[in-house]
C-alpha positions in Angstrom: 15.9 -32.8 128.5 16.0 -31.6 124.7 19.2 -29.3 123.2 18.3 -25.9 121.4 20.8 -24.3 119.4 20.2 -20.8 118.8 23.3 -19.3 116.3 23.4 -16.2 114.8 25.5 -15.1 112.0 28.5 -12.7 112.6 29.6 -9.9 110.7 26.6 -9.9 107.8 27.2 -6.7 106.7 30.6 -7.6 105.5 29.1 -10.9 104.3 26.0 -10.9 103.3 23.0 -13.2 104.5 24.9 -16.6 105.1 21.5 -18.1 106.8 19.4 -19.2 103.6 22.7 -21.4 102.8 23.1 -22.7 106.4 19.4 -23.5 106.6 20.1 -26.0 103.5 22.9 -28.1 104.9 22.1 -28.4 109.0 18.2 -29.7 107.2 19.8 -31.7 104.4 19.0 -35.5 104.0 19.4 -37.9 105.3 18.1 -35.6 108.3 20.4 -35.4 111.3 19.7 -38.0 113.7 17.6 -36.4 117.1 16.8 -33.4 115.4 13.4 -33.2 116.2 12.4 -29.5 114.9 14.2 -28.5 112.0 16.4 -25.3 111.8 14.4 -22.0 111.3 14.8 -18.8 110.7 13.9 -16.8 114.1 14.8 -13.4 113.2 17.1 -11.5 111.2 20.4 -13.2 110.9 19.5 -16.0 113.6 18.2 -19.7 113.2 17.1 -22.5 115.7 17.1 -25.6 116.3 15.7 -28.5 119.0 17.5 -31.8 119.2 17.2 -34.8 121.2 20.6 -36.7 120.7 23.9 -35.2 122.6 26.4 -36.6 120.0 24.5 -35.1 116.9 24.4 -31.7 118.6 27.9 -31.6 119.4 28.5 -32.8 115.7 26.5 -30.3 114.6 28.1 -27.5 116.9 31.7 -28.6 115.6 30.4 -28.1 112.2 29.2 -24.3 112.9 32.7 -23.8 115.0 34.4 -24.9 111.3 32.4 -22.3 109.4 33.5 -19.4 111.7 30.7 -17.1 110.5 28.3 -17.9 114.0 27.5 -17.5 117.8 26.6 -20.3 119.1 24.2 -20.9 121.7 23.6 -24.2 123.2 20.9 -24.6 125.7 19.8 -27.7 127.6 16.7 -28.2 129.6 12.8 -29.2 129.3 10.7 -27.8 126.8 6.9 -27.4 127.0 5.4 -30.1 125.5 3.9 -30.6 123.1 6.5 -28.9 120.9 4.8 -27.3 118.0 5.5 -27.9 114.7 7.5 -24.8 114.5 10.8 -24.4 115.9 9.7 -20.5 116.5 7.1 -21.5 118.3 8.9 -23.2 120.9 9.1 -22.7 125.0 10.3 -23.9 127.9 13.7 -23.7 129.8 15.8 -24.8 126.6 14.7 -22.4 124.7 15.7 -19.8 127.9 18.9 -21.2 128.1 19.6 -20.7 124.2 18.7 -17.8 124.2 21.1 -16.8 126.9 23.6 -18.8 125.6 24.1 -17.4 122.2 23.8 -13.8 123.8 26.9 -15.1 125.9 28.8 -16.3 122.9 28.5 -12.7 121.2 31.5 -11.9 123.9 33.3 -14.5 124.7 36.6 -15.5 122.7 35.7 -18.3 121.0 32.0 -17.3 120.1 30.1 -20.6 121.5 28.5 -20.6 125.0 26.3 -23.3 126.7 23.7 -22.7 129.5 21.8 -25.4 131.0 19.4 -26.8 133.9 22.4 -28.0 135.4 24.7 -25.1 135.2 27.7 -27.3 136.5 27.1 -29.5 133.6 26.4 -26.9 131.2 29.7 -25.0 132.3 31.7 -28.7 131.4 30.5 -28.5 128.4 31.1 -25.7 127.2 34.9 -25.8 129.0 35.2 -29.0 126.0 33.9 -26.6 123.2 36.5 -24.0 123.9 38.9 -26.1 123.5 37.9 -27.5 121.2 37.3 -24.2 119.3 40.7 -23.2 119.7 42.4 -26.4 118.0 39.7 -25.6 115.1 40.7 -22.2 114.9 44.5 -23.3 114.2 43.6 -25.8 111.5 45.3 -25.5 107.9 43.0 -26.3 105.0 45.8 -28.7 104.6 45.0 -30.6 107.6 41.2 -30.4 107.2 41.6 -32.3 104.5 43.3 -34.8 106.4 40.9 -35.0 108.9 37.6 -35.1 106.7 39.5 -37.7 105.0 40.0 -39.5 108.5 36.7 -38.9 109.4 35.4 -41.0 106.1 37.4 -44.1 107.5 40.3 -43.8 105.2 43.7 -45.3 106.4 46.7 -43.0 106.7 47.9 -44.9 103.8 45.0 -44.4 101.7 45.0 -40.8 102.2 48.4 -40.4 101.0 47.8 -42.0 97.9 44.9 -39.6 97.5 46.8 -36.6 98.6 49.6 -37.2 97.0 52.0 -37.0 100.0 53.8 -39.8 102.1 52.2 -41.7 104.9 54.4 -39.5 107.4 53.3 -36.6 106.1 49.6 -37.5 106.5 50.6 -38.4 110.6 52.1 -34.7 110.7 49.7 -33.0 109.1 47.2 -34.8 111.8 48.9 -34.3 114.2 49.6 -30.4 113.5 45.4 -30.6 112.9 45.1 -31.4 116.6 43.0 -35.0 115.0 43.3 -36.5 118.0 42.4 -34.1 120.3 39.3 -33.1 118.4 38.4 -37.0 118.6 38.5 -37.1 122.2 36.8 -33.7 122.9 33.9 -34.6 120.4 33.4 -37.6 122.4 34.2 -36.1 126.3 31.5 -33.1 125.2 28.9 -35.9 123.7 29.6 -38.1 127.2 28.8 -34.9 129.1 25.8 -33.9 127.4 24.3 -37.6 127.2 24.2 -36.7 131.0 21.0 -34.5 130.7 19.5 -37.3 128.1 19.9 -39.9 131.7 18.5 -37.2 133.9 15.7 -36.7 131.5 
């Protein structure tokens, strides 16, 4: 079982062409582990993806929920092997699933959809990313800083010093960030999806 993400950017005529820039940072080095064929271009405002590792993708899905410019389409399955070198040039049931997926996300509420082999498994998932989607949505800039910071293995002490602020404000700005339940659903959706790596 691989993971395709298919996204496509929303609302580029307001904009502008946000995928050269996105193309740069989900193929930056060091490469992201499990991703197998980089992000491409597929058409128009839309780029793709094939990855092998459940907790990068979700990483990398959490990081496109951030941005708020994409639909999201994850799609779990087999692939035809061998993959070409291009992610374009890719088939098989993920790339189905992707596709579907990131047609889905265009009208649901929090514009990221997964579709899978296992649609039970798919629909667990993606249950994780909208919730997950909706504590995002809330998030100050204040308390993405907190959490970025928290994510680079800073103490709640240390992150007041740096922010200037006391060590109580850095515990309620987390906890107005929803930290915590980001944490766990980042590791429930990569639990989930490590599922179709066993059954692979």
């Amino acid at each position: 079982m691989l993971f395709v993400l298919t996204v496509d950017q929303r609302g580029s005529r307001i904009s502008g062409d946000l995928v050269p820039e996105l193309l740069i940072n989900l193929n930056r080095r060091p490469r992201v582990p499990g991703l197998i064929r980089k992000f491409e271009r597929t058409a128009g405002d839309e780029v793709q993806g094939v990855l092998s590792e459940a907790k990068a993708t979700i990483d990398l899905v959490v990081e496109l929920l951030r941005r708020d410019s994409w639909y999201v389409g994850l799609g779990i399955g087999d692939v035809i092997e061998p993959l070409p070198r291009s992610t374009r040039a890719g088939n098989g049931d993920a790339f189905v699933h992707a596709r579907d997926a990131v047609t889905k996300a265009k009208f649901s509420p929090h514009h990221v959809n997964v579709c899978g082999s296992d649609a039970q498994l798919a629909d667990q998932v993606e249950t994780v990313l909208w919730l997950m989607a909706s504590v995002l949505r809330r998030r100050s800039d204040r308390g993405w800083a907190v959490a970025d910071l928290l994510a680079e293995g800073l103490t709640r002490r240390e992150i007041g010093v740096k922010l200037g602020i006391s060590q109580s404000a850095v515990t309620q700005r987390a906890q107005a960030a929803g930290v915590a339940e980001e944490q766990r659903g980042r590791v429930l959706a990569s639990e989930l999806l490590s599922r179709a790596e066993v059954a692979a």
